[in-house]
N, C-alpha and C positions, 0 to 999 in steps of 0.2 A: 231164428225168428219163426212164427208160427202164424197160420194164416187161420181168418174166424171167417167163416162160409154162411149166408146169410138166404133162405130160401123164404115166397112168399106161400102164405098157404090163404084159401077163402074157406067158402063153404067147400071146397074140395082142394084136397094137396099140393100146391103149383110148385116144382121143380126144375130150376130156371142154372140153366148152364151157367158159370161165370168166368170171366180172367181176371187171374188176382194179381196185383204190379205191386213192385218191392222195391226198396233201396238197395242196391248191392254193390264206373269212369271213365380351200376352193383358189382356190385361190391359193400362189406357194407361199409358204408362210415366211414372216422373218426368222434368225435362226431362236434369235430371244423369244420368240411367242410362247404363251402357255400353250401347252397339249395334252392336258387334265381334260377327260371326257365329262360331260356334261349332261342333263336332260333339257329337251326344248320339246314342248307340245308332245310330251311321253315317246319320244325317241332318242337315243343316246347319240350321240354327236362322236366324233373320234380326234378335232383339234379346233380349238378357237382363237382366233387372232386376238392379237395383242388390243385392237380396236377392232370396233364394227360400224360400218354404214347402218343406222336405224331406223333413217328415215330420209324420203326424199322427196322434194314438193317440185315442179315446173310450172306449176300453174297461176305464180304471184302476178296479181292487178290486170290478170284476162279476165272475161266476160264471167261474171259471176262468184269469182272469187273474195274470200274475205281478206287475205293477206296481201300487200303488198310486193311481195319479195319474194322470189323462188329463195330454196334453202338445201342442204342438205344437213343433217343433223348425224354426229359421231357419238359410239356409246361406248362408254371402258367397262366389260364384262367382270373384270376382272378383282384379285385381290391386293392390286398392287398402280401404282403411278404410271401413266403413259408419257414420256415428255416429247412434244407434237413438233418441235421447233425444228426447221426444216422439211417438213414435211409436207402434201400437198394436198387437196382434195383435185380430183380432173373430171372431167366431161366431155363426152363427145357422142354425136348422134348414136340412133339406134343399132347402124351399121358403119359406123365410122371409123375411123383410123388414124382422123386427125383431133389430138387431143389438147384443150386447155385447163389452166390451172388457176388454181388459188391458193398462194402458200399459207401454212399456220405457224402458231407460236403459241408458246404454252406448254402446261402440262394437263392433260386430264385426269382427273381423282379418280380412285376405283368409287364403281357405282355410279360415277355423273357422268353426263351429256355433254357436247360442245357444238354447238350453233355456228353456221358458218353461212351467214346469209349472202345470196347473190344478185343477181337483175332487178330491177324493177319495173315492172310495167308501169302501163296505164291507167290500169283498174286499182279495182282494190280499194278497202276504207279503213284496213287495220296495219300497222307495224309490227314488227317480229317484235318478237323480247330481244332484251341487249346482246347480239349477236357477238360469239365469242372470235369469231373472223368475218373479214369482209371480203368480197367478189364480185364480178361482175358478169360472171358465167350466167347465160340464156338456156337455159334448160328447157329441154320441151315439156309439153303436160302431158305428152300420153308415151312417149318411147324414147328410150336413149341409154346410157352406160357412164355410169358413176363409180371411180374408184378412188383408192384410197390410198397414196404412197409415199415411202419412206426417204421420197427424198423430192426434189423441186423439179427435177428433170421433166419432161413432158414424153409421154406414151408413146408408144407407134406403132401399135398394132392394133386389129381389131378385140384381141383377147389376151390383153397383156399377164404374162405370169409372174414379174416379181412385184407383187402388190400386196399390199396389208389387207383387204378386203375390196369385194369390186360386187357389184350390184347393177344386172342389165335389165332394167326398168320397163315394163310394156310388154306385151307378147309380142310384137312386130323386132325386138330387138336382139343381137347375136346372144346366141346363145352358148356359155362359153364352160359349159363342163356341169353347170351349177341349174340348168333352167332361165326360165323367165319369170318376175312377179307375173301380178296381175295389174290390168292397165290403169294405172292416173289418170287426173284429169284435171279440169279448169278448177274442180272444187274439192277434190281426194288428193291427197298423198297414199306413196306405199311405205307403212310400217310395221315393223320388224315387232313380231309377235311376240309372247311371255315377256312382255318389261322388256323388251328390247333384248331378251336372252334366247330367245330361238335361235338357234345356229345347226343347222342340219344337212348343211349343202346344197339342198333342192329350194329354190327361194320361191318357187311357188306354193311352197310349204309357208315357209319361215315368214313370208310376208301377206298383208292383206291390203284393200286398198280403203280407205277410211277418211274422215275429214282431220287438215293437218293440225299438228299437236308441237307447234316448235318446242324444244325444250333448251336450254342453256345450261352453263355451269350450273348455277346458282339454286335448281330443283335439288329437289334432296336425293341422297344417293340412292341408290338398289344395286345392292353385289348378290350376283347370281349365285345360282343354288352349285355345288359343284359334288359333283358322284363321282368320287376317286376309282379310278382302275381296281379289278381284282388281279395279282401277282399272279404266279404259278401254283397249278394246288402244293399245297405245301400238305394236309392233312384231312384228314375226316373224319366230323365227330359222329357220335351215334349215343342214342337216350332212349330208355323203354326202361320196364318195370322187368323186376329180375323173378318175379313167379309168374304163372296163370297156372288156372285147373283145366283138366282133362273138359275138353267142349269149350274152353274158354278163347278169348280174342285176344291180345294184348299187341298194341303197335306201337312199331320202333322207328324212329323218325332217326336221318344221317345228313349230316351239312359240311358239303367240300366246302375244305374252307384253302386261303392263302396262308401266309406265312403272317399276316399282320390281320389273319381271321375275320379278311370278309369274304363272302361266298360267292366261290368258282362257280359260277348259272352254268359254264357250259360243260360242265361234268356230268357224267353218263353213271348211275347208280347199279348197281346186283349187289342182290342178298342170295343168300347160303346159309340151311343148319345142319349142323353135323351130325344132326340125329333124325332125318325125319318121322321115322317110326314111334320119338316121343314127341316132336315138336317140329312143323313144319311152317316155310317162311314163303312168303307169296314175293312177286316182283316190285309189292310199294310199302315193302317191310312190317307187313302184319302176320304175326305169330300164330297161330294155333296150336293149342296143347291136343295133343293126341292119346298119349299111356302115361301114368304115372307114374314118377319114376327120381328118386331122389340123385340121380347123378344130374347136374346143369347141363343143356345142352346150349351150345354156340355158338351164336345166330353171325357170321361174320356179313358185314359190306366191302364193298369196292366198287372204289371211285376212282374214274376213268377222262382223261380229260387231256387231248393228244397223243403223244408218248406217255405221260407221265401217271402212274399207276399209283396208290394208295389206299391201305385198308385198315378197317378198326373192327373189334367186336364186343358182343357181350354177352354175359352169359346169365342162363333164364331155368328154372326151375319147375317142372309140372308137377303140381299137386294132385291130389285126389277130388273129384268132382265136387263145383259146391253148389248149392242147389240154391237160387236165389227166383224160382218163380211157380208156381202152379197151376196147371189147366187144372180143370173138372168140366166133366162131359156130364148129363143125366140120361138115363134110360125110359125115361116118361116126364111131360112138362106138367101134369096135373090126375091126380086123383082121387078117391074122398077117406075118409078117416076107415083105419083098418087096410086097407092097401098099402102097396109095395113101389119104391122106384129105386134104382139103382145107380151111384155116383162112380164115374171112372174117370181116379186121378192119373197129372201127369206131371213130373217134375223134371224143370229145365233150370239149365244154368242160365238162362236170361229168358226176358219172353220171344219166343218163337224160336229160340236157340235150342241146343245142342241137347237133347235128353239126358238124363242121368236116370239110371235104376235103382230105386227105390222100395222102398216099404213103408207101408203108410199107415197111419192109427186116427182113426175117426173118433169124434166123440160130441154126442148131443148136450149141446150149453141149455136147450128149452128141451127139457123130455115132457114134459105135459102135452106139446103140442105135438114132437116126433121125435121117433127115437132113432138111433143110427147103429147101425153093426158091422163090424168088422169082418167083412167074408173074401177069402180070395186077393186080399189086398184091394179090395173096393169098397165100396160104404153102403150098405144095406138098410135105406129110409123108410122108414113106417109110420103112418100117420097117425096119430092118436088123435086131435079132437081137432074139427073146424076153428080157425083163427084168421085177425086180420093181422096179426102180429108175425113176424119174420121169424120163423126158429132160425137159430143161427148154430152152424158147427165148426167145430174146432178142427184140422188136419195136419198132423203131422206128418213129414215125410223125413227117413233119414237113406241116404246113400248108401246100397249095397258094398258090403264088405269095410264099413266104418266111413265117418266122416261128421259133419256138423248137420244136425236135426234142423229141421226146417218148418 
């Protein structure tokens, strides 16, 4: 490609520098529970129970309340059937120990809710939807400890561990490995973030307190998002282009991968070329061609990731410089007809990149208006007559010791 140079002239010679641009690229779990890691509010989870507590209301038919009914509300995260029969919902104060229950029945579908309304108050003007179990459990509105268990038995401790999910409601309430929400009330519920799929362990995460939302079987499903484990590195790929020229860039990207090729995050990357003197490799695997030189040199990686080690390579070719841009400097910005200015080219392999040495051949496209000459490898401008018109020039530049003209 060749580049046209384009200068203004008035009543006197204007000689205007330019840049020319070119194209040239929580609870202990059942033993059954899933333990497929998960995302909730962009943090990864490490096991989810088979259900989860998603919401929990105390505040049915007190002073200001819409609902009737205190509730707790169950969510199946999951890809698969829960069956609930024998199993229990419990409660007991914020620091309690003595625990009551509400058995279930049933199965819960992956994706849906199960309603399990309890006390009634005083207040209140609305009814739950058709609650999938019934109780008579008095839940407080601002603290207390809801869990969830697999079997009818009744608690006894303040922080029981073989429970399918347990949820201590209130910042006044024990705190039992997991946090505390944040406080309910006469007219909020605390529920359970991203559709009911936050599962993070810290439930002052996972939970916010909001106005209640009973939900029942019968809403439409929602099966959480699920982010399979990555294995052991099993391998590492690596991808780049197999030339550049001498001054050139050329980067190589490498992805540990498993054995079933999703990517090991906690693998530790180095590069290596075998040649630095033709082609050296930086620490985020971008290449630089250094000398020309027709043997390949070979950029290897290694990925690192415990004990377990793993490398791949490839290999990369440095050509002869190729010249994809041109400065021109002027020696004077204006003069009048019959005067002299002087152009000093400069050819890179990209703009602001890497010089390549050259030789260059000037040539006037307008000689009526100035002519140009070849001196010293610069370009020798001579005005010939006042114009509003641009002469323009033509520069070639070709790579010392051969290559492609530019």
């Amino acid at each position: 490609m060749r580049i046209i140079k384009s200068l203004t002239f008035g009543s006197a010679l204007a000689v205007v520098a330019a840049m020319l641009a070119s194209c040239s690229p929580l609870a202990e779990l059942p033993t059954t529970a899933s333990t497929s890691p998960r995302k909730a509010d962009g943090v990864t989870i490490q096991a989810l129970p088979q259900l989860v507590i998603s919401q929990v209301y105390g505040g049915g038919g007190n002073g200001g309340s819409t609902y009737k009914n205190d509730f707790v509300e169950l969510f199946n995260p999951n890809d698969f059937a829960v069956n609930v029969s024998g199993w229990s919902v419990q409660y007991t104060s914020a620091g309690g120990t003595n625990w009551a229950a509400t058995n279930l029945t049933g199965s819960i579908q992956p994706g849906h809710y199960y309603l399990v309304q309890e006390a009634q108050g005083a207040g209140g003007s609305t009814n739950l939807p058709t609650p999938d179990a019934t109780g008579s459990l008095a839940l407080s509105a601002t603290a207390g400890k809801v869990a969830l268990a697999s079997s009818t038995t009744l608690l006894t401790t303040a922080c029981p561990a073989n429970v399918v999910d347990a949820v201590s409601f209130g910042t006044t309430a024990s705190d039992c490995g997991s946090k505390m929400t944040p406080a309910p009330s006469n007219t909020n519920a605390v529920i359970r973030g991203d559709n009911s799929c936050a599962y993070t362990g810290d439930l002052s995460k996972d939970f916010s307190a909001a106005l209640p939302n009973p939900r029942n079987s019968a809403v439409s499903s929602n099966i959480c998002p699920v982010t399979q484990p990555a294995g052991p590195l099993d391998h590492v790929l690596i991808v780049g282009p197999n030339t550049v020229s001498v001054g050139g860039i050329a980067q190589f990207t490498a992805t540990p991968q498993d054995a079933n090729n999703a990517t090991v995050t906690t693998a530790t990357l180095a590069w290596l070329s075998s040649d630095p003197n033709t082609a050296t490799v930086d620490a985020t695997g971008k290449v630089t061609g250094v000398a020309s030189n027709t043997t390949p040199v070979t950029i290897t990686v290694t990925a690192t990731s415990g004990n377990i080690v793993k490398t791949n390579s490839a290999q990369i070719t440095v050509g002869d410089p190729v010249i994809a841009f041109i400065d021109i400097s002027a020696g004077s910005s204006s003069f009048p007809p019959g005067f002299q200015a002087q152009l000093f080219p400069t050819a890179r392999v990209s703009p602001g990149g890497a010089v390549v040495p050259a030789t260059f051949v000037f040539e006037a496209l307008d000689p009526t208006i100035a002519t140009i000459a070849n001196v010293a490898n610069t370009g020798l401008v001579t005005s010939v007559s006042s114009s509003t018109t641009k002469p323009r020039f033509k520069v070639t530049a070709t790579p010392v010791g051969g290559g492609t003209p530019y």
